[in-house]
N, C-alpha and C positions, 0 to 999 in steps of 0.2 A: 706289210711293213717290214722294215729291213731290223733283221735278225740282233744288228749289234745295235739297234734302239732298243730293242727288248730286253737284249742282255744288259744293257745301262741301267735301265729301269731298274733290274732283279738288284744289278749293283749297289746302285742307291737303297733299295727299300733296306739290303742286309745292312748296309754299313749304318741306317738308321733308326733300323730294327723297329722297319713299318712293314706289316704282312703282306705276302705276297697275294691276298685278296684284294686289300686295302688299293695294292698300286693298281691292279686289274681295275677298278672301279673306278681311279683317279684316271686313267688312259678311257674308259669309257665316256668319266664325265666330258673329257675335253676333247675329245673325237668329235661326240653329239656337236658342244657349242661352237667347233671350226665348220661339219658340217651344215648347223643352222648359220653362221656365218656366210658361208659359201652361198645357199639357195634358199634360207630363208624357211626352211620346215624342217622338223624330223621327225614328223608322225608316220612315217614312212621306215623309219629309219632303227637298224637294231647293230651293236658290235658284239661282234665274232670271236673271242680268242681259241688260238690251237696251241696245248703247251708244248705238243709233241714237235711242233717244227717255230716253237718260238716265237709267232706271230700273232698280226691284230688283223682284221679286215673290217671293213665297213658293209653289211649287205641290208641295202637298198630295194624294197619291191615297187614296181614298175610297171608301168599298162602296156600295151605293146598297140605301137600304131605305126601308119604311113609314115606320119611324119612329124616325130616329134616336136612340139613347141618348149614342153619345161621338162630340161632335162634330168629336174629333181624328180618327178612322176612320171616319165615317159623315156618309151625306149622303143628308135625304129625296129620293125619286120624285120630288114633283114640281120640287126645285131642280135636281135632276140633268137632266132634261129638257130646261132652261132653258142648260146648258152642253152639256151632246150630246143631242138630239134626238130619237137611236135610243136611247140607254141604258136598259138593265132590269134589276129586280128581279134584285142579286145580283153587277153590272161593278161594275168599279172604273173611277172619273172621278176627271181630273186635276183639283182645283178651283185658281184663283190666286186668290191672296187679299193684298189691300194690307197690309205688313207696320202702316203707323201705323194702322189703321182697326181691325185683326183683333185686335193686342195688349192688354194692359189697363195698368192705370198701371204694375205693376209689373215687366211684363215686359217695357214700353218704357226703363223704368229700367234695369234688366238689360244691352238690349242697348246702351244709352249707355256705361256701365261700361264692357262689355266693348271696344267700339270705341275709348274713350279707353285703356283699359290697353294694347291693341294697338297702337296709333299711336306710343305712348311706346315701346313694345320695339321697334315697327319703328328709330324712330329714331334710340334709342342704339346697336343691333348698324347703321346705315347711319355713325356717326359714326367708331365704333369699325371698324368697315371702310376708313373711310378716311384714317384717322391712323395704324392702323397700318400700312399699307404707308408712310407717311412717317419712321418709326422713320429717327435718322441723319441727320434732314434739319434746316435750318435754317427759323422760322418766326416772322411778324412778328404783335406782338399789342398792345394796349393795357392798361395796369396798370388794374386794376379796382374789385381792393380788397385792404387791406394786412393780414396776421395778426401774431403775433409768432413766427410758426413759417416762415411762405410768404408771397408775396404770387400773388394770382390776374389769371391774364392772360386778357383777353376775343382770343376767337381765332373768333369771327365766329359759328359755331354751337352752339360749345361756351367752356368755359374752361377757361384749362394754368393746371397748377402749379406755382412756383418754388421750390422747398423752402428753407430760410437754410443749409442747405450746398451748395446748387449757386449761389450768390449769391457775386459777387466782393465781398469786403467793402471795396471802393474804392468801388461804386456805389450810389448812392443814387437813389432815385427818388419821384417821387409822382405819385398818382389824371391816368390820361389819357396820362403819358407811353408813346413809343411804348418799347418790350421786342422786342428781336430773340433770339431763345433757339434751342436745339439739343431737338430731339423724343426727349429720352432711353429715356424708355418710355410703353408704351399700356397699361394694366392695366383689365382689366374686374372691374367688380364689380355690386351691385345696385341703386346708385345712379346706374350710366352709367357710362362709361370716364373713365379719370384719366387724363389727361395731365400726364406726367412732362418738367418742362422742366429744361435746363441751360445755366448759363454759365460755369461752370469745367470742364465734362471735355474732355480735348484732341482729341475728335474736333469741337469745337464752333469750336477756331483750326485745324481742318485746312479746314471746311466756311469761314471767312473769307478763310485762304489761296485757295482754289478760286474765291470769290468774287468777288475782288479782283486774283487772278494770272490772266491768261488762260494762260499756259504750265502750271500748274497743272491747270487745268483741263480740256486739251487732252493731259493727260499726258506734254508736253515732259518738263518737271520734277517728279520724283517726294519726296512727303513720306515720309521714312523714320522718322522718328521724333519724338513731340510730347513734352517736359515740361512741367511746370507746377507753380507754387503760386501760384495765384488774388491778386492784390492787388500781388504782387511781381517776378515775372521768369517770363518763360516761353521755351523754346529749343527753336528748331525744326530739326532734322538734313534736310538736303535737297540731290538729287543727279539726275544728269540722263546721259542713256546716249549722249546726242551730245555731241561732244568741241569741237563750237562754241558750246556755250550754258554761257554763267555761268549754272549753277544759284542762286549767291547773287545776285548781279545784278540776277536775273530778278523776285526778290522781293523783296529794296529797294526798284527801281525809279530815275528817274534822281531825283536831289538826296533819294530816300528817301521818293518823293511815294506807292507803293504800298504800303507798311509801315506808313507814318503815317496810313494809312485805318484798316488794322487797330487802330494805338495809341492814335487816339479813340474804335474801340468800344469798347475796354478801358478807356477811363477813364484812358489814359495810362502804365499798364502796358508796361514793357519788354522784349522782344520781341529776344534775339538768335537770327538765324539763321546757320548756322555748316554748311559744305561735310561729309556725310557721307565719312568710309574707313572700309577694313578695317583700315588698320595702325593698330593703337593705341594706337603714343605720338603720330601728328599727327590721331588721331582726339581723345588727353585734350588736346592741346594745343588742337585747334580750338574745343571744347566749354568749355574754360576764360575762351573769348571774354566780355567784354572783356580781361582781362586778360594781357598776353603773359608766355610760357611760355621759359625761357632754355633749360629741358634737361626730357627726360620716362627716367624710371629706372623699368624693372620691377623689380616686387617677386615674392619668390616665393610669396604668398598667393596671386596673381593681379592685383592689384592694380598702382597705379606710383606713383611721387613724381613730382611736378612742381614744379622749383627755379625760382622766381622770383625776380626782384629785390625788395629789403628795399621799394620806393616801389608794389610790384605785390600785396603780399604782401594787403591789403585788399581791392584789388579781385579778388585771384585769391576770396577767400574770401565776400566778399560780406557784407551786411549778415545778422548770427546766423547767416553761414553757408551761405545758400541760393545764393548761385554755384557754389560747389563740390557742394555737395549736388546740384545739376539736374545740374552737369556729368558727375557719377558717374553720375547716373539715364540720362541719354544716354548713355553710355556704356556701359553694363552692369557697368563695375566699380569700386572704391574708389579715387578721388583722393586722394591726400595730397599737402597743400601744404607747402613746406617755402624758407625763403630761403637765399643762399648757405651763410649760415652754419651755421646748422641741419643745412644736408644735409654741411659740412664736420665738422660733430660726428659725424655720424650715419654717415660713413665707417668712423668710426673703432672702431664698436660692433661686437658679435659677429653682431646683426641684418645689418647690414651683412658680415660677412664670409661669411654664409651666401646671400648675396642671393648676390653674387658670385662664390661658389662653385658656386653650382645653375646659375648663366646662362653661366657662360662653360669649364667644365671639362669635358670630355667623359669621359661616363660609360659603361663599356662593356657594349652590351647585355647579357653573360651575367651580371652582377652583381644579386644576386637587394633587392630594397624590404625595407626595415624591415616594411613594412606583414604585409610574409608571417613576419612571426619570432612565434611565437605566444607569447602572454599578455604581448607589451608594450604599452603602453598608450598610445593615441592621444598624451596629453599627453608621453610620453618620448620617442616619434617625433618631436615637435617640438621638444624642449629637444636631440634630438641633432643635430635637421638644422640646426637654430640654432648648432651646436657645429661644422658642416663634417661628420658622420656621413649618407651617403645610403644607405648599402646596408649588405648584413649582410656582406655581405665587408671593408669599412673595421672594422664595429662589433667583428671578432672581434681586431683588429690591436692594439685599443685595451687598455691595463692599467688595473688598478683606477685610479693615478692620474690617469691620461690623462682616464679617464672621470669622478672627482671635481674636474677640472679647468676640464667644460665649465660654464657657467651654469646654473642652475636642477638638477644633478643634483647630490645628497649622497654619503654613503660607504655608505647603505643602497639608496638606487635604485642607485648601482653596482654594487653586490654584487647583486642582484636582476635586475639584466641579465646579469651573467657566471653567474648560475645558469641563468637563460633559454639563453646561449647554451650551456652545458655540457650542459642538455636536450635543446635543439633541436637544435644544431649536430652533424654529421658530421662527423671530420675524416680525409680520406682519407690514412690510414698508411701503405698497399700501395704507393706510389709509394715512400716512406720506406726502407724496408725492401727492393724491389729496387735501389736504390740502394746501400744500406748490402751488400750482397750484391753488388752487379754488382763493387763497390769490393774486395770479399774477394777476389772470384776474379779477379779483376785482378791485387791485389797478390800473389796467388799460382802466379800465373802466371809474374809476373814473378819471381819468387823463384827456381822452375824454372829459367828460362832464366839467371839470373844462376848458380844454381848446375853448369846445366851447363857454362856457359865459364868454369867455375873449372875443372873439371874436364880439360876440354880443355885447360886450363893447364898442368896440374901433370903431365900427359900426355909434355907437349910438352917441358915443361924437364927431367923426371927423367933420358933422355935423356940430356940435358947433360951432369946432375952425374957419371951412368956412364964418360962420356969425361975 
C-alpha cells in the first residue's frame, strides 16, 4: 500500500488523538470487509503491517494447482513457484497482495467507508472519554452559535451545550464571546456525546470560590453549603476547622477584592456569604444577612421567627421574597419574618401560647403522645397542641367544655375525642378502691380502740359510784 496512505492515516489519528493501534486495527477492519467484498471469504485471509517501511499488505494462503478456478483459494504452479521455489502441486503459499492494486472499484469503495465510519467512532468514544472524567469541572469556550432553546459553545474538539435553563437570565451574550461554564453532564448518544454545560447549578459558584479563594482550595476553608436563584442572590454557608482563620474574611478578601472577581462573572449578581453553626437561631440569623436580626424564637413546627426591626423588615425579606426564601434553604428550615409589632400581636395568640408551652415546660417522660391515642386524627393532634394539650394524660383531664374551648375544636370533635378516650383509655380503679378500703379498716380500727377505752372507762368509775 502506498506510503503516503499511511502517512495520512498516522495524520488523521495525531490530529484526532486516536492511537496509532487503534487506526492499525480500523485499516485491518476495512481491508478484511473490501477483501470479503471482493471474493466473498476471509477465512483465508490475515493483514500484514510493517512500520519500518510504512506499509499494509494483504497475505492470503492459497492451494497451489494446475489451474486455478477461485482465485480467493488458489494459485497456478507456475505463480506459486515464483513465491517459493520448492512449492508443489497441492501446499499452501502465503501470497501478498497490494491491497489498491488487488481490489476492484467497489471494494476499494467499501474499505474507504469502512475507515471513515471507524475514525468517526474512534473519535467520539476518544472525546467522550475525556469530558467525562471532567464531569464537575469548570471549562472555558467560545459562544458559537445561538438557538432559542441553548446557545453552543465551541470547546476546541467538540461543542457544549447551554441549555436556556442553566443560563443566568442577567447574561447576555453574542457569536465569539468568551463562556466559562460548569461540565454538568456527558451524555452519549449516536450523534457523539453532548455536553451538558451550566451556569446556575451551585456546584458551578463552589468551582469560582475554589478558583478565586486559595484557602478554598487548599481546604483551609470548607463550603458547606450553596444556594441560589440565578439572576438574583446567591449565599454561600462557609466554615473553617482552625480557630485562626476567618472563614468569611477569607472569601471577601481585603476591601471585598476576592468576591468581586466572583460578582463580575455573575454579571453582578449578589453574592452573601455568611459563617456556618449548628445552633440555629445564629445560624437563621446569620443566613438572614443582609439584614440584622434583633431576636430568633423557635417555633414548634421546626421552624423559627425572626423579629426585625420595622426599617429591616424589607431587607430581611428581600425583593418577592427571595432573601428569606435562600435563607430558609440554607438553613434547612422555615424563616418567618416578623417586626416588633407583629411578633407583639402574635404573643398574644394561642399559636403563641403552644409555641411556648412545648419549649419551655417540662414534660415528664412517662406521659404517653397524642400520636399513640388511636383513631384521632393528625389534624385534632394539632388544634390540641395549639390548645397546650401534649399528651394523653393532660387530654383526659380536660371536660367537654374545656375541650370546646380550645380553637379549631367544636362540640362534635369534643365529643369524638372523650369517646376516643372512653375507648382507648384505661383507668386504673384498683388504686381507688385499696384506698377506699385501707380507709374502712382504718376507721375501724379505730372505732375498736375507741370503744375499748370506753370501756375501760365505765370499768373504772362504776367502782366509784359502789362507794
Amino acid at each position: 500500500m502506498s506510503k503516503n496512505f499511511f502517512e495520512a492515516l498516522h495524520e488523521i489519528a495525531t490530529d484526532k488523538g486516536i492511537p496509532r493501534e487503534y487506526i492499525e486495527q480500523i485499516v485491518e477492519s476495512a481491508m478484511l470487509s473490501a477483501f470479503k467484498k471482493q471474493y466473498g471469504m476471509i477465512d483465508n485471509v490475515k493483514v500484514v503491517f510493517d512500520r519500518d517501511k510504512n506499509s499494509v499488505k494483504v497475505v492470503s494462503k492459497k492451494m497451489v494447482v494446475k489451474t486455478p478456478r477461485n482465485r480467493a483459494e488458489e494459485i497456478s504452479f507456475s505463480e506459486a513457484v515464483k513465491i517459493a521455489p520448492n512449492a508443489q502441486l497441492g501446499d499452501d503459499v502465503e501470497v501478498e497482495e497490494d491491497p489498491l492494486e488487488s481490489f476492484g472499484r467497489i471494494a476499494a469503495q467499501t474499505a474507504k467507508q469502512v475507515i471513515i465510519q471507524k475514525i468517526k467512532e474512534a473519535e467520539k468514544n476518544i472525546i467522550y472519554g475525556e469530558f467525562v472524567d471532567k464531569e464537575g469541572e469548570l471549562i472555558n469556550g467560545f459562544l458559537q452559535r445561538k438557538t432559542k432553546d441553548a446557545i453552543y459553545i465551541d470547546l476546541g474538539r467538540t461543542e457544549g451545550i447551554l441549555p436556556a435553563r442553566e443560563q443566568n437570565p442577567l447574561e447576555h451574550y453574542k457569536v465569539g464571546d468568551r463562556v466559562k461554564a460548569l461540565i454538568l453532564a456527558v451524555q452519549k448518544n449516536s450523534k457523539g456525546p453532548s455536553i451538558i454545560l451550566s451556569r446556575t447549578h451551585p456546584t458551578f459558584i463552589e468551582k469560582l470560590f475554589e478558583m478565586e479563594i486559595p484557602e478554598i482550595y487548599d481546604g483551609v476553608v470548607r463550603i458547606v453549603k450553596v444556594v441560589r436563584e440565578p439572576g438574583m442572590r446567591t449565599k454561600v454557608a462557609v466554615t473553617s476547622e482552625r480557630d485562626d482563620v476567618d472563614s468569611v474574611g477569607a472569601c471577601v478578601g481585603m476591601k471585598g477584592i476576592r468576591i468581586q472577581s466572583i460578582v463580575r462573572e455573575l454579571e453582578g449578581e449578589k453574592i452573601d456569604v455568611v459563617e456556618w453553626f449548628e445552633d440555629r437561631k445564629i445560624m437563621a440569623a446569620n443566613a438572614l444577612t443582609p439584614a440584622k436580626v434583633h431576636e430568633i424564637v423557635e417555633k414548634s413546627d421546626g421552624g423559627v421567627i425572626a423579629v426585625v426591626d420595622n426599617d429591616q423588615k424589607h431587607l430581611a425579606l428581600g425583593k418577592a421574597g427571595h432573601n428569606v426564601r435562600l435563607a430558609s434553604k440554607l438553613c434547612g428550615f422555615e424563616i418567618d419574618i416578623k417586626t416588633e409589632d407583629q411578633y407583639r400581636d402574635f404573643l398574644s395568640s394561642s399559636e403563641s401560647r403552644a409555641i411556648v408551652e412545648q419549649l419551655f415546660s417540662k414534660v415528664n417522660e412517662d406521659e404517653t403522645p397524642l400520636s399513640e391515642l388511636p383513631g384521632l386524627e393528625m389534624r385534632t393532634i394539632k388544634l390540641l397542641e395549639n390548645g397546650g394539650v401534649f399528651s394523653v394524660e393532660d387530654l383526659v383531664e380536660k371536660s367537654l367544655e374545656e375541650l370546646m374551648a380550645i380553637d379549631g375544636i367544636g362540640e362534635k370533635t369534643a365529643k369524638k375525642i372523650l369517646e376516643i378516650i372512653a375507648e382507648s383509655v384505661d383507668f386504673d380503679e384498683s388504686e381507688e378502691e385499696s384506698g377506699e378500703e385501707a380507709g374502712t379498716e382504718e376507721s375501724s380500727e379505730e372505732g375498736t380502740e375507741t370503744s375499748g377505752k370506753k370501756e375501760e372507762t365505765e370499768e373504772q368509775e362504776k367502782p366509784k359510784q359502789d362507794e
